[in-house]
Kinemage of the C-alpha trace (Angstrom):
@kinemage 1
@onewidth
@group {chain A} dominant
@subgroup {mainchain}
@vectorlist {calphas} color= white
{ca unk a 1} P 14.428 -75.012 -34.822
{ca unk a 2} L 14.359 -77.181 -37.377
{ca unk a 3} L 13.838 -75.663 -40.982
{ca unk a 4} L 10.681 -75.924 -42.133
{ca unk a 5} L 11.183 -77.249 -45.961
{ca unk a 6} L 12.942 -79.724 -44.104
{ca unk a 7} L 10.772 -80.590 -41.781
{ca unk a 8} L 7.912 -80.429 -44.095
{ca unk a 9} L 9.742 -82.937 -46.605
{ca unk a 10} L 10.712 -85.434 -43.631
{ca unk a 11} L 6.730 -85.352 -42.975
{ca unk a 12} L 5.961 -86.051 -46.462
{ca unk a 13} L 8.440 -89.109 -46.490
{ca unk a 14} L 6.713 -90.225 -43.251
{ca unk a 15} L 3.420 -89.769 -45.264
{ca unk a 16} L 4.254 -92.080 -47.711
{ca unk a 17} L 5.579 -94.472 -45.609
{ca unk a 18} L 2.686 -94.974 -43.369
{ca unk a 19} L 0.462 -94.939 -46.584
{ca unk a 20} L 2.461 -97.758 -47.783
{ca unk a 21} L 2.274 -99.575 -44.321
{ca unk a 22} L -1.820 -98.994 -44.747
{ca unk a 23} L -2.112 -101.117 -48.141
{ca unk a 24} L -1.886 -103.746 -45.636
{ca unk a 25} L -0.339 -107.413 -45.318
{ca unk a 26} L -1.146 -108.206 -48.844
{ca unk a 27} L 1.242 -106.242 -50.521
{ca unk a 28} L 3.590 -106.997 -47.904
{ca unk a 29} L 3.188 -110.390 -48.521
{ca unk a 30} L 3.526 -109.754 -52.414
{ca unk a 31} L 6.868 -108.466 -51.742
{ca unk a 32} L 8.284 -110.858 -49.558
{ca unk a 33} L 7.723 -113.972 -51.783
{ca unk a 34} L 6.914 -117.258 -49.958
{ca unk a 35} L 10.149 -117.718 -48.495
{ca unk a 36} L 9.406 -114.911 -46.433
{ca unk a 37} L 6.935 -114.825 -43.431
{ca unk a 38} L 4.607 -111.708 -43.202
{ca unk a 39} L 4.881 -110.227 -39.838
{ca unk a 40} L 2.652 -108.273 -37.524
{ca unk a 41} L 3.009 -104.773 -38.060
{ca unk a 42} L 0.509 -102.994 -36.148
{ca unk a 43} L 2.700 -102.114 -33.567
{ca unk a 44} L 2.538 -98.557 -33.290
{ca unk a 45} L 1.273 -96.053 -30.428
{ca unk a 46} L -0.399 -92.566 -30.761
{ca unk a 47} L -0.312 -90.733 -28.459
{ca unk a 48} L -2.204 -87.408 -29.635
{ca unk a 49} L -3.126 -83.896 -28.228
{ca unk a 50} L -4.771 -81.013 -27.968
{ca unk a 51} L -2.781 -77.773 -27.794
{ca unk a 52} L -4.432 -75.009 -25.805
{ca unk a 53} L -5.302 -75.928 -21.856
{ca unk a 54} L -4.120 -79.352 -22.444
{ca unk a 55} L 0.035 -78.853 -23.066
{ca unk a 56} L -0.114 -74.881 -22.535
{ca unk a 57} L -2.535 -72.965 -20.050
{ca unk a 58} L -3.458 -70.729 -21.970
{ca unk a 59} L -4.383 -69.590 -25.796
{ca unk a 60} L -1.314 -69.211 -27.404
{ca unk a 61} L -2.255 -65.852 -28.918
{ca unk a 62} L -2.153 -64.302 -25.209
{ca unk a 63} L 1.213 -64.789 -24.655
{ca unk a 64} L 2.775 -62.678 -27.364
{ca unk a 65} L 0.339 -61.817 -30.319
{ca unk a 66} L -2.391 -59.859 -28.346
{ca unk a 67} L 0.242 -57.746 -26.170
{ca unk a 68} L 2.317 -56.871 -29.053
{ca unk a 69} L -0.900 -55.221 -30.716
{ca unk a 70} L -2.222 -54.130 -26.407
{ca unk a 71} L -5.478 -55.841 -27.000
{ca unk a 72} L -6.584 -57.257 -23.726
{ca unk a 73} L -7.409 -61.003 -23.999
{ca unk a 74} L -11.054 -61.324 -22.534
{ca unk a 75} L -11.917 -58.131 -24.463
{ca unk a 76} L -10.451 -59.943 -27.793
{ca unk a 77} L -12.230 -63.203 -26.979
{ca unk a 78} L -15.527 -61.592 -26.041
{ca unk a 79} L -15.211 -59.170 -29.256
{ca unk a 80} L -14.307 -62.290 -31.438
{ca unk a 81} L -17.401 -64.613 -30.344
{ca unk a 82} L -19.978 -61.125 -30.503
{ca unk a 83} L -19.093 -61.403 -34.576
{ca unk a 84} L -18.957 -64.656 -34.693
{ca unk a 85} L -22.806 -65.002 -33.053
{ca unk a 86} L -23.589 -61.798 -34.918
{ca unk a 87} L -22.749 -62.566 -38.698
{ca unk a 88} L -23.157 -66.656 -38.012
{ca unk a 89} L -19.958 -67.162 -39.363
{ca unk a 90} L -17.145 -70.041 -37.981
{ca unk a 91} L -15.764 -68.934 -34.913
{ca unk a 92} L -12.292 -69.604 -35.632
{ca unk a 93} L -12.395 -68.049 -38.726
{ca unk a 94} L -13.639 -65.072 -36.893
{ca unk a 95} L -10.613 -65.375 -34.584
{ca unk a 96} L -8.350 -65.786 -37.524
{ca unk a 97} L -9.350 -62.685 -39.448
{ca unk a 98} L -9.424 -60.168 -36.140
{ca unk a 99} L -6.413 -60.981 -35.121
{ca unk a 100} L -4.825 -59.638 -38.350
{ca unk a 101} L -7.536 -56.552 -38.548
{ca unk a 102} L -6.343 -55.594 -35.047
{ca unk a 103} L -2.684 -55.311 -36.015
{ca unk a 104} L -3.407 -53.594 -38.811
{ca unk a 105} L -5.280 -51.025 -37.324
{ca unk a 106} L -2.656 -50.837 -34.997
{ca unk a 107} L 0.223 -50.354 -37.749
{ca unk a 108} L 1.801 -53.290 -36.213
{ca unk a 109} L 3.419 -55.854 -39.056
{ca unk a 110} L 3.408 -59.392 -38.187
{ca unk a 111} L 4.502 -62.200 -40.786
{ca unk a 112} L 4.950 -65.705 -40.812
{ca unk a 113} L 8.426 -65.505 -38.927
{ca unk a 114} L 7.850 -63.039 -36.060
{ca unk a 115} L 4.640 -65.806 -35.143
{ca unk a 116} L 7.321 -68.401 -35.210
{ca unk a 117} L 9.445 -66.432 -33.038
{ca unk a 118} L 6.136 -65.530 -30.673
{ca unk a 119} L 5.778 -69.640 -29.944
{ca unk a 120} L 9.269 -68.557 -27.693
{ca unk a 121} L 6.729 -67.195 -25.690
{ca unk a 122} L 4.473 -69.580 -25.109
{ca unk a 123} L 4.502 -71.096 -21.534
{ca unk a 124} L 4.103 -75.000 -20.765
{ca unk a 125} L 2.222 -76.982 -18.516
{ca unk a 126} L 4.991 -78.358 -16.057
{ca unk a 127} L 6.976 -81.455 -16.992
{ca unk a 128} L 5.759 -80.832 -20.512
{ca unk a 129} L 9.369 -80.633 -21.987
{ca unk a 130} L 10.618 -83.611 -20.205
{ca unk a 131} L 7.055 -85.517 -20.736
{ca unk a 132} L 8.225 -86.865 -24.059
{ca unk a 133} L 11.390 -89.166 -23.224
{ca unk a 134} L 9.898 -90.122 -20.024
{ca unk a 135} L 6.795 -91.815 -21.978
{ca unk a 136} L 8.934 -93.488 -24.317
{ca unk a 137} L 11.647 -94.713 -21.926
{ca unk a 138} L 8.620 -96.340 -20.316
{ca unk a 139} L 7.583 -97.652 -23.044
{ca unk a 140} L 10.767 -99.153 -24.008
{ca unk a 141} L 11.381 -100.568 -20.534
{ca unk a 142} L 8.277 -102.528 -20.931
{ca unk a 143} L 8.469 -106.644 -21.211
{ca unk a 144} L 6.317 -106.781 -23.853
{ca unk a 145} L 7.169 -103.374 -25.951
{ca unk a 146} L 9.219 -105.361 -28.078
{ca unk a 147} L 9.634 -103.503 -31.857
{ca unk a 148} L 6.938 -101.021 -30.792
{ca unk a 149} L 6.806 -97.517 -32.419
{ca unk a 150} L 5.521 -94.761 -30.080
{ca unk a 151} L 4.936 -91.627 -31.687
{ca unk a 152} L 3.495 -87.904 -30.567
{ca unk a 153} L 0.712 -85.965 -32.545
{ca unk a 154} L -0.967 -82.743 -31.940
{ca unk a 155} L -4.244 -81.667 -33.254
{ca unk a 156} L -4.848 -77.800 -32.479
{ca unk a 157} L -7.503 -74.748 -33.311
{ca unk a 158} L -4.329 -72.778 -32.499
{ca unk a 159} L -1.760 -71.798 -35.237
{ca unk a 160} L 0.934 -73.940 -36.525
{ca unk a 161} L 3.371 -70.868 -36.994
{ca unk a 162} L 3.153 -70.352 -32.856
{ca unk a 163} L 3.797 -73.761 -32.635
{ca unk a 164} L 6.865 -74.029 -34.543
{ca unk a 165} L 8.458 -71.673 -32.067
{ca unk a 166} L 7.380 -73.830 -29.499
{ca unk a 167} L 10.198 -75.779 -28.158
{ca unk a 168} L 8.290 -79.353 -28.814
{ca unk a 169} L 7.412 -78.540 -32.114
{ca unk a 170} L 10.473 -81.552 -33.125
{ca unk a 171} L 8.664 -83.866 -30.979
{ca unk a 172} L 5.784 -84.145 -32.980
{ca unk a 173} L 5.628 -86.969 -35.748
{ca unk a 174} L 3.088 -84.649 -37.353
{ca unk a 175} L 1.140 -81.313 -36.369
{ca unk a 176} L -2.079 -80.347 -37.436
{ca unk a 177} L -3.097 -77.281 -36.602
{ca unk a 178} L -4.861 -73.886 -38.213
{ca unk a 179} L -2.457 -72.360 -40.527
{ca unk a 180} L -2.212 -68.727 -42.505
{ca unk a 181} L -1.952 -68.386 -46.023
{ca unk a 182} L 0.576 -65.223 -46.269
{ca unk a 183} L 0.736 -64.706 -49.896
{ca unk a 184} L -2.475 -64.723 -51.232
{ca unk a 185} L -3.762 -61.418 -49.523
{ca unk a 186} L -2.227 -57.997 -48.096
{ca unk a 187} L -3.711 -59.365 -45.144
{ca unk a 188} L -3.393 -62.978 -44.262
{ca unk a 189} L -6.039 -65.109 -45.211
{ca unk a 190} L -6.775 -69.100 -43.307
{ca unk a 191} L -5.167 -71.380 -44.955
{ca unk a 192} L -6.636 -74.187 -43.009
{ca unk a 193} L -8.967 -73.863 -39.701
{ca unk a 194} L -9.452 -77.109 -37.890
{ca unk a 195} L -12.801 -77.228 -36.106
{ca unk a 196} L -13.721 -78.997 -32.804
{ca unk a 197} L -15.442 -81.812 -35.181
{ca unk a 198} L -13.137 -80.887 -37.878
{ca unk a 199} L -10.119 -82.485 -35.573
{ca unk a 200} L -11.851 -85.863 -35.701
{ca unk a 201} L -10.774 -86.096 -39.699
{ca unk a 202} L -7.038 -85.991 -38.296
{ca unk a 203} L -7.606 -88.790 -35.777
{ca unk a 204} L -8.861 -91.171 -38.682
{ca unk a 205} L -5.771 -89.689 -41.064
{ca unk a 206} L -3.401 -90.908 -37.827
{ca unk a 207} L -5.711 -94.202 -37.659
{ca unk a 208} L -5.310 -94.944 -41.653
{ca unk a 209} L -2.016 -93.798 -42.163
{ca unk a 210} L -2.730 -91.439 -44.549
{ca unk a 211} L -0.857 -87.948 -42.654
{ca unk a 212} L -0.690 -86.066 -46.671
{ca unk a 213} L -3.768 -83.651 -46.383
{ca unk a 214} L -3.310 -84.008 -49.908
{ca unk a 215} L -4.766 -87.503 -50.372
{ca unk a 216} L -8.489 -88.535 -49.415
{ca unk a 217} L -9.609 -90.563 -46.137
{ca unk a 218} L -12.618 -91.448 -47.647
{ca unk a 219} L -11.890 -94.395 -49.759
{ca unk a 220} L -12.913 -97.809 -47.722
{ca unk a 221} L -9.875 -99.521 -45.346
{ca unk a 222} L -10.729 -102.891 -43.620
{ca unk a 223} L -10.117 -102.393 -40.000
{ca unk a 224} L -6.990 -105.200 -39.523
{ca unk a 225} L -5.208 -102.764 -42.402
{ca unk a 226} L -5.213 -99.461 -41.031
{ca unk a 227} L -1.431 -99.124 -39.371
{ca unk a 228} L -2.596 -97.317 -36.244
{ca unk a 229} L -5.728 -99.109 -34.628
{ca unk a 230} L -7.713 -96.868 -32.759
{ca unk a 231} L -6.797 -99.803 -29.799
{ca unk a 232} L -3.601 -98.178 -30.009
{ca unk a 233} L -4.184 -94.220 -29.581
{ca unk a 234} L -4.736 -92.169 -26.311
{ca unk a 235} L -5.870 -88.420 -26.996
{ca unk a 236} L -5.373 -85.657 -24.512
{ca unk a 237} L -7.760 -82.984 -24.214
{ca unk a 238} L -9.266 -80.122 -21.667
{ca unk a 239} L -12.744 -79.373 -22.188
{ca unk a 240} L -15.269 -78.990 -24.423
{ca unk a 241} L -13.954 -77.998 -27.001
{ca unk a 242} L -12.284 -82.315 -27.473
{ca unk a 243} L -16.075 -83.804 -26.763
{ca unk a 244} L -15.746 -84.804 -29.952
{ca unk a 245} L -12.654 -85.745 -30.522
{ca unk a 246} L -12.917 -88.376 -27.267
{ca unk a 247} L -15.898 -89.397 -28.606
{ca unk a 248} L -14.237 -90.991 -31.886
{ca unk a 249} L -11.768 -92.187 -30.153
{ca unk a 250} L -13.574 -94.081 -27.174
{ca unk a 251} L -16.161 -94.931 -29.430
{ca unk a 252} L -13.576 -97.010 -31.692
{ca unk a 253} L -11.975 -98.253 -29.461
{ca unk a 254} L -9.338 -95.940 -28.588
{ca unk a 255} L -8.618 -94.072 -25.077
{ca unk a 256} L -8.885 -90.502 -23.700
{ca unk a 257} L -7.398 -88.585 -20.897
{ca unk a 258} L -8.943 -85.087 -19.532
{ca unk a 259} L -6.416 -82.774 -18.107
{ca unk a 260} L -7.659 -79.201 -15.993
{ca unk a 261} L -4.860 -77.066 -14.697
{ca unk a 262} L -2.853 -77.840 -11.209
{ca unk a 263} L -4.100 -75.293 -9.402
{ca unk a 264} L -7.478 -74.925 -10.898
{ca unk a 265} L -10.891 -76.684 -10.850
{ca unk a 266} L -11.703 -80.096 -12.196
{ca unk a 267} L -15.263 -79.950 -12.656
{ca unk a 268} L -15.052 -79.976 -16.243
{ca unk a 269} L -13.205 -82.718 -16.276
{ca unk a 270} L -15.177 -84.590 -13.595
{ca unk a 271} L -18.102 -83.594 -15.955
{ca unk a 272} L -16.206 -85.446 -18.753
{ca unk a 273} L -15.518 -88.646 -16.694
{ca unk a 274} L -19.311 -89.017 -15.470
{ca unk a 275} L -20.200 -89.047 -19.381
{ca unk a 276} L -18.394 -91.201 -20.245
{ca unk a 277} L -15.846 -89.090 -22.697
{ca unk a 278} L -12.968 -89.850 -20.915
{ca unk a 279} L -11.414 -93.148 -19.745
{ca unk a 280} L -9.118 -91.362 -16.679
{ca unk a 281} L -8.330 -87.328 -15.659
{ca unk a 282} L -5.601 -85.670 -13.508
{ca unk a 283} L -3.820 -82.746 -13.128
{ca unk a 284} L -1.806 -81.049 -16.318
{ca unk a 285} L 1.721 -81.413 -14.539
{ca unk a 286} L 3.338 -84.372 -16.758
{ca unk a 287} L 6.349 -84.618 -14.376
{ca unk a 288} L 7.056 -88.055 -13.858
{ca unk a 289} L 4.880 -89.950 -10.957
{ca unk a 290} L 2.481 -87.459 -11.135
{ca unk a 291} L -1.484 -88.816 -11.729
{ca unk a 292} L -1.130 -88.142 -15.220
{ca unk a 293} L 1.916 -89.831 -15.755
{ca unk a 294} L 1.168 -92.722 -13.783
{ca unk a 295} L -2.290 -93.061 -15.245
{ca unk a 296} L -1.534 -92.631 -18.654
{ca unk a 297} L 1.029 -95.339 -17.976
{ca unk a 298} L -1.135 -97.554 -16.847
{ca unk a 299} L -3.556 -97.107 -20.210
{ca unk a 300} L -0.191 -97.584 -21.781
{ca unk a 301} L 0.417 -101.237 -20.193
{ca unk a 302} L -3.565 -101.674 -21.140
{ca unk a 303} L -2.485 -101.160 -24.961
{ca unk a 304} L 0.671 -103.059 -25.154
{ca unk a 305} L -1.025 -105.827 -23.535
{ca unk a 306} L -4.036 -105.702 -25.687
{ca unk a 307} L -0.963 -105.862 -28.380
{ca unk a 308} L 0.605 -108.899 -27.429
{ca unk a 309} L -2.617 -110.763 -27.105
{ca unk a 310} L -3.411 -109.169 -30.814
{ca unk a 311} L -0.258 -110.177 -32.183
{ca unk a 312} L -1.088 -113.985 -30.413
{ca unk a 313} L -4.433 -114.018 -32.289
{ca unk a 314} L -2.953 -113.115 -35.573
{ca unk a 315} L -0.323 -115.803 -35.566
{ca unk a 316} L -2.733 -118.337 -34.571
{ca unk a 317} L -5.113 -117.345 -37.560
{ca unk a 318} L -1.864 -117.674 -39.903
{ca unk a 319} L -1.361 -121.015 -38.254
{ca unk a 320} L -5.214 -122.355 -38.701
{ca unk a 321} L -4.473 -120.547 -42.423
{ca unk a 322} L -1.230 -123.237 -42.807
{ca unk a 323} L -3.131 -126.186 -41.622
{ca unk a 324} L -1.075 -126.273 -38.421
């Protein structure tokens, strides 16, 4: 596992880099001088998901945290949403909280490591692991992927500590996920909680190029500036829980695939297709020439297309611009 300074610094520097890609062609053309042609340089793919049900079939606090502290997970879940109803408070911050109350009640310690350690735990979807070079080899085999960038996001309720222990944590350009805040407390306190509408603020961070949840979204970007069109992003989600998340994304323009476990039922996602929230669903095994693979490869030829014929446009307009 990589370490997380590290890892956290490397983010940072891939931050600033996509916040200097989404200042747009002007600067670039400032820099370059007029000896130097601007190029196209929205040639990037995002391919971004959902955590729990989509890559993993279950919460990830079932596989490790709730059995270490022998707290049955319906009668956690069920507790959890009772209080949640009960005092009208945020559900996740509800989960948050109770988790920690439970192992303290049971005398049991956990700290930022051991939930690192629990993501060991956590079981995949099949083809999961091997999901990542597949998609880019096929990207990279494709005629007209020429210079293109594809890069992996995830967007989870679930906590980012679990998820570092995950084994695709390093496949992940960024994460953004709910996260503790050890010090502050004797017990743990949220140091972030991402929302099912609250995940929507990370697809436009992805879309603008501005990953540092230090620096505003809010502040105006023309469309043909933002580094990662929303042409250019598929999402991956289970249930209801990404309604909204598929909404911004096939509302701008973007794509969305629905996933339901291999051996269970796909009415939700059939639900989801019928309303329009998703553009295709399959099966969550991402082995190669399953649906999902061969579906989400065909929304990947849709994109690069849509790319080439983008890139077309955008020379022509600097050609009309040159008098040609």
């Amino acid at each position: 596992m990589v370490d997380r300074t590290e890892r956290a610094a490397g983010r940072a520097r891939n931050a600033s880099a996509d916040k200097a890609v989404a200042l747009g062609h002007a600067a670039t053309a400032q820099k370059a001088g007029p000896k130097q042609a601007p190029k196209f340089d929205r040639r990037t793919i995002a391919l971004v998901y959902d955590f729990d049900g989509t890559l993993c079939p279950r919460p990830m606090q079932e596989y490790a945290f709730l059995p270490k502290i022998g707290i049955e997970a319906e009668s956690f879940w069920r507790e959890s949403n009772r209080i949640a109803r009960e005092e009208k408070a945020d559900p996740l911050i509800t989960y948050m909280h109770l988790l920690y109350k439970k192992a303290k009640a049971k005398g049991v310690v956990i700290n930022r490591q051991d939930l690192v350690d629990q993501g060991k735990q956590v079981e995949l979807f099949p083809g999961v692991e091997q999901w990542f070079d597949a998609i880019g080899s096929y990207v990279r085999t494709h005629a007209q992927a020429q210079d293109v960038v594809l890069r992996h996001y995830l967007i989870s309720s679930g906590l980012t500590e679990i998820i570092e222990g995950t084994s695709i944590y390093p496949r992940f350009h960024n994460v953004f996920a709910s996260e503790y805040w050890f010090e502050a407390y004797e017990m743990p306190y949220p140091k972030r909680v991402i929302t099912d509408t609250g995940k929507t603020q990370y697809l436009f961070r992805i879309n603008k190029g501005v990953e540092d949840l230090g620096d505003s979204i809010n502040q105006h970007m023309p469309e043909d500036s933002r580094p990662i069109p929303f042409a250019n992003m598929i999402y991956f989600g289970d249930g209801d829980t990404d309604v909204p998340s598929m909404a911004v994304m096939r509302k701008n323009g973007g794509h969305a695939v629905a996933v339901y476990p291999p051996r269970g039922s796909k009415a939700k996602c059939v639900d989801l297709f019928k309303a329009g929230r998703c553009d295709v669903f399959a099966a969550a095994d991402y082995n190669i020439g399953t649906e999902l693979f061969n579906r989400t490869c065909l929304l990947l030829d849709r994109i690069l297309a849509d790319m080439r014929l983008q890139e077309e446009i955008w020379r022509m307009g600097r050609d009309v611009e040159k008098g040609k």
